[in-house]
N, C-alpha and C positions, 0 to 999 in steps of 0.2 A: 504493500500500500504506500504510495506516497505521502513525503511526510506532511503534505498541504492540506492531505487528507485524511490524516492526524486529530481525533478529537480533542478540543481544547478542553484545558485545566477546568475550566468551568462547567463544561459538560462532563468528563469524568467526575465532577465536584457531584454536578446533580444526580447522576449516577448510583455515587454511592452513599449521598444520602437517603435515593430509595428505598436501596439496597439494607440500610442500616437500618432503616423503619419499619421494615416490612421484616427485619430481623429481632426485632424489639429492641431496638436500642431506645433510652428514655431519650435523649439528647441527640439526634443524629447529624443536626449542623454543626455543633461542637466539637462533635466526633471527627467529623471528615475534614475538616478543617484541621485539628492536632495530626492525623494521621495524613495529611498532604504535605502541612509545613516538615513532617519526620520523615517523607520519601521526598520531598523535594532540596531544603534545605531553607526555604523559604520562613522569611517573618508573614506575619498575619494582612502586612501594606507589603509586601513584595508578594503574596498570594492574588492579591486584588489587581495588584498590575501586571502578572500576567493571566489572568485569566483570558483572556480572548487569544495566548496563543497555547499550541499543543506544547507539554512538555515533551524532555526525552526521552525517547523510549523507554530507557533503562526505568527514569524515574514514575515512569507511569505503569509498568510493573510492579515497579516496587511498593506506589499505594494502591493498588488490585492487591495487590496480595496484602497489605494489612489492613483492607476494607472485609478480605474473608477474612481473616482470623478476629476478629473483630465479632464477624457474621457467625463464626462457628463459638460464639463465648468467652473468647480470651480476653481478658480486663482489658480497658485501655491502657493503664500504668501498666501491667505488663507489656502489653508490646511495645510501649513508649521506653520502656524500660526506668519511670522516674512520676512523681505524683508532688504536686504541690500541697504545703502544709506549710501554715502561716507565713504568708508570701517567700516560701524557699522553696526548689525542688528537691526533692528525697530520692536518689537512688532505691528504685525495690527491687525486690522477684517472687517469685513465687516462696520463697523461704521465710518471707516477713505478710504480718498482714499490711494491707494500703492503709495508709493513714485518709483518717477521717473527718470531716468537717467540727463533728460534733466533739472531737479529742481537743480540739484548739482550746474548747473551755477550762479544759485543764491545764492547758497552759497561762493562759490570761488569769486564771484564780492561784495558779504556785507563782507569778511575776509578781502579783500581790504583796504575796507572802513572802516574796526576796527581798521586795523595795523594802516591807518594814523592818526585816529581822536585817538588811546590811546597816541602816539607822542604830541598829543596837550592836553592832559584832566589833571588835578589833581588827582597824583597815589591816592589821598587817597579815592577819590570818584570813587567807581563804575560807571561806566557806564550801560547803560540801555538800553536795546531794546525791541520790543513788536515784536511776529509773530501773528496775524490777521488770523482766521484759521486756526489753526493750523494742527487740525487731530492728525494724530501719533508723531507729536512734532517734526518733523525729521529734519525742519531747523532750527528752534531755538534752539533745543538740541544742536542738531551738533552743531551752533554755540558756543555755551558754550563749548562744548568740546574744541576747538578748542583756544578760550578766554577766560582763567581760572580769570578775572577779572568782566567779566560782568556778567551783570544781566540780566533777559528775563522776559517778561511778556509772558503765552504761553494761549491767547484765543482761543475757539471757543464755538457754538452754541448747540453741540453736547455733552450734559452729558457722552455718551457713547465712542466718541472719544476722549472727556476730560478726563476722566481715562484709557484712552488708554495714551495719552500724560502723565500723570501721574506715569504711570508705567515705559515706557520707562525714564521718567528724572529720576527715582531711577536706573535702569539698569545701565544708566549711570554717576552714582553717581554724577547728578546735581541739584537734586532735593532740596536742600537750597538756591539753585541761581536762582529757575525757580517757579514763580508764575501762577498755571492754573486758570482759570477763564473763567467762563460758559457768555457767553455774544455774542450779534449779530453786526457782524460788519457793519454793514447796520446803525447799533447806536453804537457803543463800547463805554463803558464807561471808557474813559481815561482822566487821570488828563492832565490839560494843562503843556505844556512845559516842560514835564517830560524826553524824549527822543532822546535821540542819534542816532537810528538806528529806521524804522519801516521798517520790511519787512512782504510781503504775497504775496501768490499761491492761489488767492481769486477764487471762481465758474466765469468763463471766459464763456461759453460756450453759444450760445445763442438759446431759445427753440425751434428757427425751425429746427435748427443743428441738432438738437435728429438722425434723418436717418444717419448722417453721424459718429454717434459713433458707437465702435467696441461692438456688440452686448455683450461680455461677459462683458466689465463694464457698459454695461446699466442695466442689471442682477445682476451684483452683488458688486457693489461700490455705495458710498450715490450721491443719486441726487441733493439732497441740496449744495456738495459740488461741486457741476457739473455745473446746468446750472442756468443763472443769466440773469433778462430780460434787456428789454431796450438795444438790440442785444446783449446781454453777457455783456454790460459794468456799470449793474446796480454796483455790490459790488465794480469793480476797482474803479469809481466813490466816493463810501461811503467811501473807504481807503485816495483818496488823501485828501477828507474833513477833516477824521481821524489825517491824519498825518500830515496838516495845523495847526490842534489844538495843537497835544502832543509834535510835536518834536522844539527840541531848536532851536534857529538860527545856522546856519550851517550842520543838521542834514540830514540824508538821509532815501529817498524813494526808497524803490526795491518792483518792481513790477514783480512777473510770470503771463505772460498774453496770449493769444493765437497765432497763425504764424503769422496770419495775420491782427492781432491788432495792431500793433508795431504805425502808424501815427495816430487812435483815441487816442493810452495813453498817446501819445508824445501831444499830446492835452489837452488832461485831466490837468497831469500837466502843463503842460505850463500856461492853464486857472488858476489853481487853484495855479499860484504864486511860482513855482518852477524855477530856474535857472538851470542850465547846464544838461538840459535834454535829456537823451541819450540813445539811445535801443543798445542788444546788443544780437548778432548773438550765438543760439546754435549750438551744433555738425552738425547740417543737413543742417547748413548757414541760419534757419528761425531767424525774431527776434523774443526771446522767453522772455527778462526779459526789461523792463525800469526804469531808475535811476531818480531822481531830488534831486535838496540840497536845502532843507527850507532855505528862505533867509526872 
């Protein structure tokens, strides 16, 4: 075929947003749009001016082919290879779960908690916080980003998610202030009273639940980091015992936990010797994160 007669970027654009519609995708302009600018090389204003000509071959292959896999179920952060989380991208893969709109709350509620407790800390001593699962390192990163004073412990269970977390702390040039460490929070080995800050997005999810997960991350995101027995509340459990050990007097617990978990965590710690324990409402009004202050 000649290349004159060549379908343009706009018309493969419409293409595969059919395509991605008629595949169920919630989003399908969004879609073909990230998956054009990742076969083409294009920004979002270099997409729009070329649209009226064909790309090159190779590159119009190249988004044919990640409009199917797309089509056939594979995340978009998978094939993108990377997911935005509070305006940074995250390296993922399939060995981490995607980070999520609704996790940034815990972020925005432990910055809180940094601005007040560095008001009281000794400049000369760093501060310290551990995230418990990390995965793709996305809160505790972000957190350093965000507190070019402290330090992070970034664990999880998952070799493969651990240098996933790994990578992303050199991306974002934190990787001197962020300690990974291969370890099970169900036992984490943390020195006592080392900690100012523990946060985690521990497996919530509990094994009869499975039917009510959306089929494409039961396919293709880790189950380890998914579902946890003892109705989902086996890992929150091992975190508050966790963070009874490590963290100083004064210190804080954030917890991401499921919608409708919000009165067992408030439990949890309460039981496990926490003060001013408090859930706290995300975007959709569920409570999605709970607080305590080691006393």
């Amino acid at each position: 075929m000649p290349a004159t007669d060549a379908p343009t970027l706009d018309a493969l654009m419409l293409q595969a947003i059919a395509r991605l519609r008629a595949a169920g995708d919630d989003s399908p302009h969004v879609c073909a749009r990230a998956l054009a600018q990742a076969a083409t090389g294009l920004d979002r204003t270099g997409l729009l001016l070329a649209g009226n000509t064909p790309p090159a071959p190779d590159q119009a292959a190249r988004f044919l082919a990640l409009v199917a896999r797309r089509c056939h179920g594979e995340p978009l952060a998978h094939i993108l290879g990377q997911r935005e989380f509070y305006g940074r991208d995250f390296t993922v893969s399939p060995a981490t779960l995607i980070p999520r709109p609704e996790t940034e709350r815990l972020v925005e509620l432990a910055l809180d908690h940094m601005r007040q407790q560095e008001a009281l800390l000794d400049a000369a001593a760093p501060p310290r916080l551990a995230d418990l699962g990390t995965g793709s390192g996305c809160i505790g990163i972000t957190l350093l980003c965000e507190r070019p004073r402290w330090q992070a412990l970034l664990m999880d269970i998952s070799p493969a998610a651990l240098a996933i977390a790994r990578r992303n702390a050199h991306i974002h040039h934190v990787a001197p202030r962020a300690l990974c460490l291969l370890g099970d929070m169900l036992a984490p080995p943390l020195a006592p009273r080392r900690l100012h800050l523990l946060v985690s997005n521990p497996p919530y999810i509990a094994p009869d639940e499975r039917p009510e997960v959306m089929p494409e991350v039961l396919r293709h995101e880790p189950h380890t980091a998914l579902f946890s027995p003892e109705n989902g509340l086996a890992h929150l459990r091992a975190v508050c015992r966790a963070a009874r050990h490590a963290l100083i007097p004064g210190g804080v617990l954030l917890l991401e936990h499921g919608w409708q978990q919000g009165p067992a965590v408030r439990s949890l710690l309460t039981a496990s010797g926490f003060s001013d324990v408090t859930s706290h409402a995300d975007l959709a009004g569920h409570e999605r994160c709970t607080q305590g202050i080691f006393v």
